[in-house]
N, C-alpha and C positions, 0 to 999 in steps of 0.2 A: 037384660035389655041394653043394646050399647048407646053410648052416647052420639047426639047428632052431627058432632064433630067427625067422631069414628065413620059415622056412614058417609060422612058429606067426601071426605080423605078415599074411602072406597071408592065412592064413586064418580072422583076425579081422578082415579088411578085409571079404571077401567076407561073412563071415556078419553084419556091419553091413551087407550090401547097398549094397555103395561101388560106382559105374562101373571098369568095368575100366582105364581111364585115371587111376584115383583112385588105385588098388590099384598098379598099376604104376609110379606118380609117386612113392607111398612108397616101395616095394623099392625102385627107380631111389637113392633117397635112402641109404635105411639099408644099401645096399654101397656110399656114398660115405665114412659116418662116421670108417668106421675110417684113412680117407684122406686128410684131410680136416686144418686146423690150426683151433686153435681164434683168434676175433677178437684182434687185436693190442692190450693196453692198454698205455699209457705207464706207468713204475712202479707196477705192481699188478699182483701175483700169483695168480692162481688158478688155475692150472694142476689143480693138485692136488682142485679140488672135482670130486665126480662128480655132474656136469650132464647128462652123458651116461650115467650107469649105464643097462646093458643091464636091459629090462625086458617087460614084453607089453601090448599096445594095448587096454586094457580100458574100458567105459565104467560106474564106479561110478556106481550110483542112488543120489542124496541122501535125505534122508528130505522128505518134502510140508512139514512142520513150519515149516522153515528158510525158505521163504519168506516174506517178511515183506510180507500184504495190506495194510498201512497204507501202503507205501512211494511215494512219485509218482514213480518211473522208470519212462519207457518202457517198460523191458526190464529184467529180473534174470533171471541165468542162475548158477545155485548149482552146483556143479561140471558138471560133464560133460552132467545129465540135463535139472534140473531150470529150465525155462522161465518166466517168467510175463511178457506181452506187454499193454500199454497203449498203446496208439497209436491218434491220431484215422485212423478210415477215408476218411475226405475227402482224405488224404494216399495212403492205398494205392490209390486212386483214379485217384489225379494218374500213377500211376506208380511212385510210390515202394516204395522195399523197405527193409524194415527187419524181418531177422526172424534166429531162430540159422540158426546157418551149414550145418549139416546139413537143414536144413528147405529151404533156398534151395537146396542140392544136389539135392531133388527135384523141386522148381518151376522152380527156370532152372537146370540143369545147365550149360548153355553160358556162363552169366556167370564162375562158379565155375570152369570150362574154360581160359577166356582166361586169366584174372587172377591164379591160385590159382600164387602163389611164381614167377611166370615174368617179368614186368616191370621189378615195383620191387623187392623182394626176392627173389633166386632163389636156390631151394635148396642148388645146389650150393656159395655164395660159402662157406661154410663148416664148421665139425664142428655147432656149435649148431644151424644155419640146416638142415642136413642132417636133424640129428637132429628140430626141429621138423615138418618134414616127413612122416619117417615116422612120428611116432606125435603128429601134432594130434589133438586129441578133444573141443575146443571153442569156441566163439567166435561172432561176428556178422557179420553184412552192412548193408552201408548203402548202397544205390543211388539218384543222386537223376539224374533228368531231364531233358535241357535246359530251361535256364529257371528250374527249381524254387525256390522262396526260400519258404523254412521258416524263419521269425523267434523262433521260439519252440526254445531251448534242446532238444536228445533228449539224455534223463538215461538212463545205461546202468549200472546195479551186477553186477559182473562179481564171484562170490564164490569165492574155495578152498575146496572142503570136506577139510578135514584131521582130520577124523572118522573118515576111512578113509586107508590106504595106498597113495596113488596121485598120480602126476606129474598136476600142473596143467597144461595143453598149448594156451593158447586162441591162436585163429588170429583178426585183425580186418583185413576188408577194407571199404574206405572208396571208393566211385565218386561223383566230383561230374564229372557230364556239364557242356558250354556253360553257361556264364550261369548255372549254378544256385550257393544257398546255402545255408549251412546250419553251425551251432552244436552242437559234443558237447562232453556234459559226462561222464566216466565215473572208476568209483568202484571201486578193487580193495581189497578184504577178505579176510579169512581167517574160518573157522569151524569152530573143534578147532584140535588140537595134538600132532597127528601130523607126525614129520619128516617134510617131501615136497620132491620139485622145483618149481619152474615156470618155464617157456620159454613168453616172448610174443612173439608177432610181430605187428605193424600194419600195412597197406599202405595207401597214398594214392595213391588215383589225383585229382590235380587238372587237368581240362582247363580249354580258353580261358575264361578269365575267371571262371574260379568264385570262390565265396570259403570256404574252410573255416575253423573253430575247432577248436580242440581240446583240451579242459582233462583233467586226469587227478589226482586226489588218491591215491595208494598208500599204504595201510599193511597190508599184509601183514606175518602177524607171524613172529616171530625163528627158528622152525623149520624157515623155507624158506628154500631158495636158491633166489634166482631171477636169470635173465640175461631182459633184453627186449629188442628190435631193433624197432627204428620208423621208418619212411621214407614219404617225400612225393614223386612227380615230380611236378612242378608245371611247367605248359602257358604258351604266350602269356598274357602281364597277368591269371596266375591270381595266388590268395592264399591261403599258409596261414600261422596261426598255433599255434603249440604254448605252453603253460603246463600243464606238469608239476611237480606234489609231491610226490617223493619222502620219504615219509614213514613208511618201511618201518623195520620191526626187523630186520629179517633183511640178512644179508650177499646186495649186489646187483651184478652186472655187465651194464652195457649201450650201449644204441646208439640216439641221436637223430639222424635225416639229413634232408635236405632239398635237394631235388636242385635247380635253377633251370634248367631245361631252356630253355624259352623265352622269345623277347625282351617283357622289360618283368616275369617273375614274380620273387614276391617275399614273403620265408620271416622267419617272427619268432618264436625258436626261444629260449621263454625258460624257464628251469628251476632247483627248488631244493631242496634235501636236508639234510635233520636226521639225523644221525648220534648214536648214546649207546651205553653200555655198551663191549663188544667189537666192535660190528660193523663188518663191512669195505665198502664201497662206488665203487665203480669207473665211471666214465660219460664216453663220447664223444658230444660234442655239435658234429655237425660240420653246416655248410652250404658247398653246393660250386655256383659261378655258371659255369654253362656258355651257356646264353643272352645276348644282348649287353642292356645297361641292364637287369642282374637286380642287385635287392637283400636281401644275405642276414645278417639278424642275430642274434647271439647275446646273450644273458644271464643268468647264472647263476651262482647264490650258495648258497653251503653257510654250515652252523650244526655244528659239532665238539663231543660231550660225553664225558665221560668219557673210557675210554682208544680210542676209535673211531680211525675212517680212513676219510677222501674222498679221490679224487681226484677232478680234475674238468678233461678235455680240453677247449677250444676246440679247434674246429681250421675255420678259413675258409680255402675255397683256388678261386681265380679262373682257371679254365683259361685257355688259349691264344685268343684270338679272342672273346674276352668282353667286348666294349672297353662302355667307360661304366659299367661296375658297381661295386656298391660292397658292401664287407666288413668289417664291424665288430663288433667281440666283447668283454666283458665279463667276467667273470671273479673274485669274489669270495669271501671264506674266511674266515668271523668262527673263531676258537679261543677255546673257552672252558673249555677242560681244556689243564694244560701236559703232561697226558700222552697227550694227542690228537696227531694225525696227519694234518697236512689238504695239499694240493697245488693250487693252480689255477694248468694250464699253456697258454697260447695259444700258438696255430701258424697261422701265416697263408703261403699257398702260394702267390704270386703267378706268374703268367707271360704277362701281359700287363700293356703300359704305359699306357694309357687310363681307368684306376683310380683308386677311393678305397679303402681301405685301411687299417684301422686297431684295433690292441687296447690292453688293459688287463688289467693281473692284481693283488691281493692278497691277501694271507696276515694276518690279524693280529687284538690282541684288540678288544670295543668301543670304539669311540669315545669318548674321555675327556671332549672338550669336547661334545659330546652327554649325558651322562649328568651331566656339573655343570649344563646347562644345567635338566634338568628337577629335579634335588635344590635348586637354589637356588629352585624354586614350589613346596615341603611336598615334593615326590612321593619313596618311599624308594627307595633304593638299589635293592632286587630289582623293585621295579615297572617302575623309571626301565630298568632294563640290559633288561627283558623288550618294553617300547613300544621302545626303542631297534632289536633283534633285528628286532619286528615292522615296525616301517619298513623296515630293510633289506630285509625278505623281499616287503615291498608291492607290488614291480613283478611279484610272477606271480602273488602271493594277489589284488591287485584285476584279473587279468585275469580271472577266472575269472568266466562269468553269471551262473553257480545260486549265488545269498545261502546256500542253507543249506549248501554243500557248502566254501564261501570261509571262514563262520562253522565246519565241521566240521575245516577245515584251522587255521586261528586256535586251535580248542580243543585237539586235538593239539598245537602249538606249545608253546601254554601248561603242558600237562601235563606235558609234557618239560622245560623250562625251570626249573617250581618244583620238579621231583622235585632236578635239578641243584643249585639252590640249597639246595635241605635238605642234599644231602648234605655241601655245604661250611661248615654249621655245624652 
């Protein structure tokens, strides 16, 4: 006899008019949850948040309001419902797909068929992964073409509506077919201040020779918890790059991967996070070279305020038969509260001999001789220590394309940094 939750989940699948394979892919999911452990972090605890609170697969209507017609993104997708899509047609023309993910469920069902949690991330690896499963409720699709080369940034603002009482659940699947490329830039927000969830999941599909981007500015605010899981397989002398800002109030746990499947791909896996107040933040940033002459790197740097908590995993690990590759990781932790709580811990997994090899980790506060250097030119003490932070953090804020979103991430920074400094005098 299944439980009332199982049928209620049913039978808001069907009455969203989901393919019986869609419906079934969920349940299949949500009698794994209870089965299921939740991802592994190195010292950090979260056992105890309900990520998984049981709840029903609803899709809240935002208000029309919320959308914001000034905005140049491609795509803004305000909770669950609300859409608004800017894209040159010359592009949907070529081939291209670029639209929310339930919409693409009715126009090409079978792309959404192959790909949806089966590949790069599959449902069952875990309770999160399970639980995303059965109750996604929104997100986008990116399908580009062989060949295709889109030079021009696709700007995606991805919003939580927390105006109402309901888990954020968005699902982002990424196809770069042969030869194609292509630049995303994307922007997660909150709007209200309703406690909720959110569980993200990204999937990359990178074939031969593509090249992706992938920048991500996050500031979700403090009333969520959310966990993300993001993964790349990357194909012969394909390329992805990651530059994520984690820039969120809210206590986060999650997951950056980067698979090196084939020979000559190659993963640059760079990421940074601003911590303040209480919140707690947790992040594995792992690249795993399975392909031979695959190169996989890491970089990533937290900022510690107040009485916070990062932790921050490397973990590079070179399988069996991987000969020629190379794994190098980075690892950085400015403290600027001594009653912060900061970790950055590398792991490097070697098992083959034909390798490069190599990490780095610290823990510690500003740089002293950096910060005499610019007070001995006028510049004060709070300016000097905040350009100082910002160069540290330069290698993922200048990766980023979109000027305003690089400038959006700079101004956060900085807003965080003087509230810091007031409150220490």
């Amino acid at each position: 006899m299944k439980s009332d939750r199982y049928q209620e989940l049913k039978h808001a699948s069907q009455l969203h008019q989901e393919p019986d394979w869609l419906t079934a892919q969920r349940l299949n999911a949500f009698d794994l949850i209870g089965q299921l452990k939740l991802p592994h972090m190195q010292r950090f605890a979260y056992e105890n948040w309900p990520l998984t609170k049981q709840r029903n697969l609803v899709w809240q209507d935002s208000k029309e309001q919320m959308l914001d017609k000034q905005s140049t993104a491609n795509l803004i997708q305000i909770g669950e419902t609300k859409v608004q899509r800017k894209f040159d047609p010359r592009l949907d023309k070529k081939g291209v797909i670029f639209a929310d993910l339930f919409a693409v469920l009715k126009s090409r069902p079978e792309l959404i068929k192959n790909y949806l949690m089966k590949q790069v991330i599959k449902y069952e690896e875990n309770k999160l992964t399970a639980y995303h499963m059965a109750y996604m409720n929104c997100g986008y699709v990116l399908y580009l073409p062989s060949n295709c080369v889109i030079n021009k940034p696709i700007e995606v603002d991805l919003v939580q509506d927390c105006t109402n009482k309901n888990a954020w659940i968005p699902h982002i699947l990424i196809i770069a077919e042969k030869g194609s490329q292509v630049k995303i830039v994307q922007h997660l927000k909150t709007i209200g201040n309703e406690p909720n969830t959110a569980n993200m999941v990204m999937e990359v599909v990178a074939k031969a020779n593509s090249h992706i981007e992938i920048s991500s500015l996050e500031e979700l605010n403090k009333n969520t918890l959310f966990y993300f899981n993001r993964r790349a397989n990357i194909a012969e002398n394909a390329h992805v790059e990651w530059a994520i800002g984690l820039m969120n109030n809210c206590d986060t746990v999650g997951d950056l991967d980067s698979e090196l499947i084939g020979e000559g791909s190659y993963a640059n896996s760079k990421a940074i996070a601003i911590t303040s107040g209480k919140q707690k933040v947790g992040f594995n940033n792992r690249v795993t070279n399975r392909g031979l002459h695959t190169t996989g790197l890491i970089n990533q740097r937290g900022v510690l305020l107040d009485s916070s908590k990062l932790i921050f995993d490397g973990i590079g690990q070179i399988v069996h038969g991987a000969h020629g590759s190379n794994a190098d990781q980075k690892n950085r932790v400015l403290m600027m509260s001594d009653e912060a709580k900061g970790d950055a811990n590398p792991l490097l997994l070697i098992d083959e001999n034909d390798v490069i090899a190599a990490h780095a980790a610290s823990v510690g506060p500003v740089d002293k001789m950096q910060m005499y250097y610019l007070m001995s030119r006028g510049i004060s003490y709070a300016k000097a220590q905040r350009l100082v932070i910002r160069g540290f953090l330069g290698a993922v804020i200048d990766a980023i394309p979109a000027k305003n979103v690089r400038q959006n991430m700079i101004d956060i920074l900085e807003r965080k940094l003087i509230r810091e400094q007031n409150k220490q005098h």
